[in-house]
N, C-alpha and C positions, 0 to 999 in steps of 0.2 A: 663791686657788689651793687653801686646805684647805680648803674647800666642796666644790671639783670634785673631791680624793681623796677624801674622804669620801661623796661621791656613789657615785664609781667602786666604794667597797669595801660600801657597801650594795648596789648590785647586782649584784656580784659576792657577795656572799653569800646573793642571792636574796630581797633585799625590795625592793617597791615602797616611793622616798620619796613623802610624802603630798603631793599637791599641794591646797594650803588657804592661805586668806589671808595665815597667819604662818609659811609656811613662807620657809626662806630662798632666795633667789633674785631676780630681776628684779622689783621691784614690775609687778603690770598684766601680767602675762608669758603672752600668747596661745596665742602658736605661731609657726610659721619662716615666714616671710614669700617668703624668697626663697634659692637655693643661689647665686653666682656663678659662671661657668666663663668662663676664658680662653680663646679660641678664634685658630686663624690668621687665619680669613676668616669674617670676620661671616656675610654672602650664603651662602656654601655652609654653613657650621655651622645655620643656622637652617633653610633648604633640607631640610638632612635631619633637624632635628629636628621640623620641618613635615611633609614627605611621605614621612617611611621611619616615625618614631615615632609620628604622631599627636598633635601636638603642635600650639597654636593660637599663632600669633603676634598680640603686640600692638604695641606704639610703639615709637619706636628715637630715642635718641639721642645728642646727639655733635654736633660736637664738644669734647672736652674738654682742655685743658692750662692752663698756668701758666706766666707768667715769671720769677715768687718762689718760695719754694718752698713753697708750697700742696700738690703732690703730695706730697710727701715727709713734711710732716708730718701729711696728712689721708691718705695711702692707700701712705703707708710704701713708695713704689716711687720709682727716680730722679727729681729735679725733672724731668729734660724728660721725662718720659715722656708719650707722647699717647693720648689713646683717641677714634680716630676716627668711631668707633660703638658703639653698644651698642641691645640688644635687649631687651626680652623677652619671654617665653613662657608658656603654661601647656601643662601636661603633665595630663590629666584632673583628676581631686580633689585632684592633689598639689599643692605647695609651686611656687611659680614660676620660672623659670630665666631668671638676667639672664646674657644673653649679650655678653663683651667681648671687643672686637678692640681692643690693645693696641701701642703701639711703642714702643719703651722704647731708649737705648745700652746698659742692661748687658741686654738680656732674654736668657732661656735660652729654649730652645725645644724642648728633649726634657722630653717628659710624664713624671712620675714613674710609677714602676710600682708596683702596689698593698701592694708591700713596704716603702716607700721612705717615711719621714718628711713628712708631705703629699700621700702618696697616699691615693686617694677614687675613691668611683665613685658612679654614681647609679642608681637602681633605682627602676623601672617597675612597676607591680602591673598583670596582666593576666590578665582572664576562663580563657582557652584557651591554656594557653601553645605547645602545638603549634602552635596557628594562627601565633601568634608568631613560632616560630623561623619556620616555613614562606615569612613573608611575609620578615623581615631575608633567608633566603637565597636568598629571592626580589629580592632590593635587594638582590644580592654584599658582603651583609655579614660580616665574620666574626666569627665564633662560637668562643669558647672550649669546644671541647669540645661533648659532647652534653647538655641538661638534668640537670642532678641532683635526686634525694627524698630529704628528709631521712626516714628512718623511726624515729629515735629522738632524744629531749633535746627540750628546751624546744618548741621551732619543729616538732617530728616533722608532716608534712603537706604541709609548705615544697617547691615544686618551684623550682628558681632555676637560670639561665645566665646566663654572661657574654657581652657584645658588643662589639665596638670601633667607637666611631666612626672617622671618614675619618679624622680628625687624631689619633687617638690615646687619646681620651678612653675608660678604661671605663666601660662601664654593664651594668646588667643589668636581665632581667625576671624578675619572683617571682609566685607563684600560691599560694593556698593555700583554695581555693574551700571545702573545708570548717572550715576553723577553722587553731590552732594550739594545740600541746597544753599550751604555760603557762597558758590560758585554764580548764584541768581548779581548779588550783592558786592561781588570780589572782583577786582580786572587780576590780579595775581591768583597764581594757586601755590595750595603744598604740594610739594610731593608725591605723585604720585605712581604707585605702581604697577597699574595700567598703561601709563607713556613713561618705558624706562630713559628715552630719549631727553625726556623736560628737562 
């Protein structure tokens, strides 16, 4: 845990940590393999993260429970809990999306809101984001609001809106086709994808 403040308060004061053989963190430490998201309905969450997002699906499986308690102590959720399916996806050059349909006795079912201690959202890098909105409000998506530009700090360039999925989930999509302006200031970058190659 004083790694990850110490993380925190390095880039909150504006430096890149060096990512090198001895630095500290995960031996072998790639990159994010996978986001999980809990979803109502497996079929309709994938549905449109297939045909409204652009999103490619792959294998599904499931199902999955215990009569000991293997959940509980492997995935910290009630022993009966079942996941009758799961999916996943890939969303272009990003990071891949296991999609879970879950049942659980204690489960909650109001999505946290992006204030809320475990709220998250996920974010989509696209070419045109006009085109973007155009088509979500073409698919009676709603849209938080109209796109915003960032025109100054770090990210000055950044065009970005929020979306809601059917069930609740935020997401958003981000543009910044000519750069971002930490890049002035930075020999390293994030992530980006634009160059799935980096």
């Amino acid at each position: 845990m004083r790694h990850v403040k110490l993380a925190y308060l390095a880039l909150a004061a504006g430096a890149l940590l060096p990512l090198h053989a001895d630095a500290q963190g995960l031996p072998g430490l790639r990159g994010t393999d996978h986001v999980a998201i809990t979803v109502p309905n497996l079929t309709e969450a994938v549905s449109f993260l297939v045909d409204v997002v652009g999103c490619e699906a792959f294998y599904v499986m499931g199902p999955f429970k215990s009569d000991d308690n293997w959940m509980k102590v492997h995935l910290d959720v009630d022993p009966r809990a079942e996941i009758p399916r799961m999916q996943l996806v890939r969303c272009g050059y990003g990071s891949n999306l296991e999609v879970i349909e879950y049942t659980a006795p204690d489960q909650k079912t109001n999505v946290p809101r992006n204030s809320d201690i475990g709220g998250h959202h996920i974010a989509f890098y696209v070419d045109d984001i006009d085109a973007a909105v155009a088509r979500l409000k073409a698919a009676g998506v709603r849209m938080l609001g109209e796109p915003t530009t960032n025109t100054a700090g770090p990210n000055a360039g950044t065009t970005w809106g929020y979306f809601l999925a059917p069930w609740g989930l935020y997401l958003e999509i981000v543009s910044y086709n000519e750069g971002n302006a930490y890049e002035k200031d930075y020999d390293k970058r994030l992530w980006d994808p634009r160059q799935p190659g980096m």
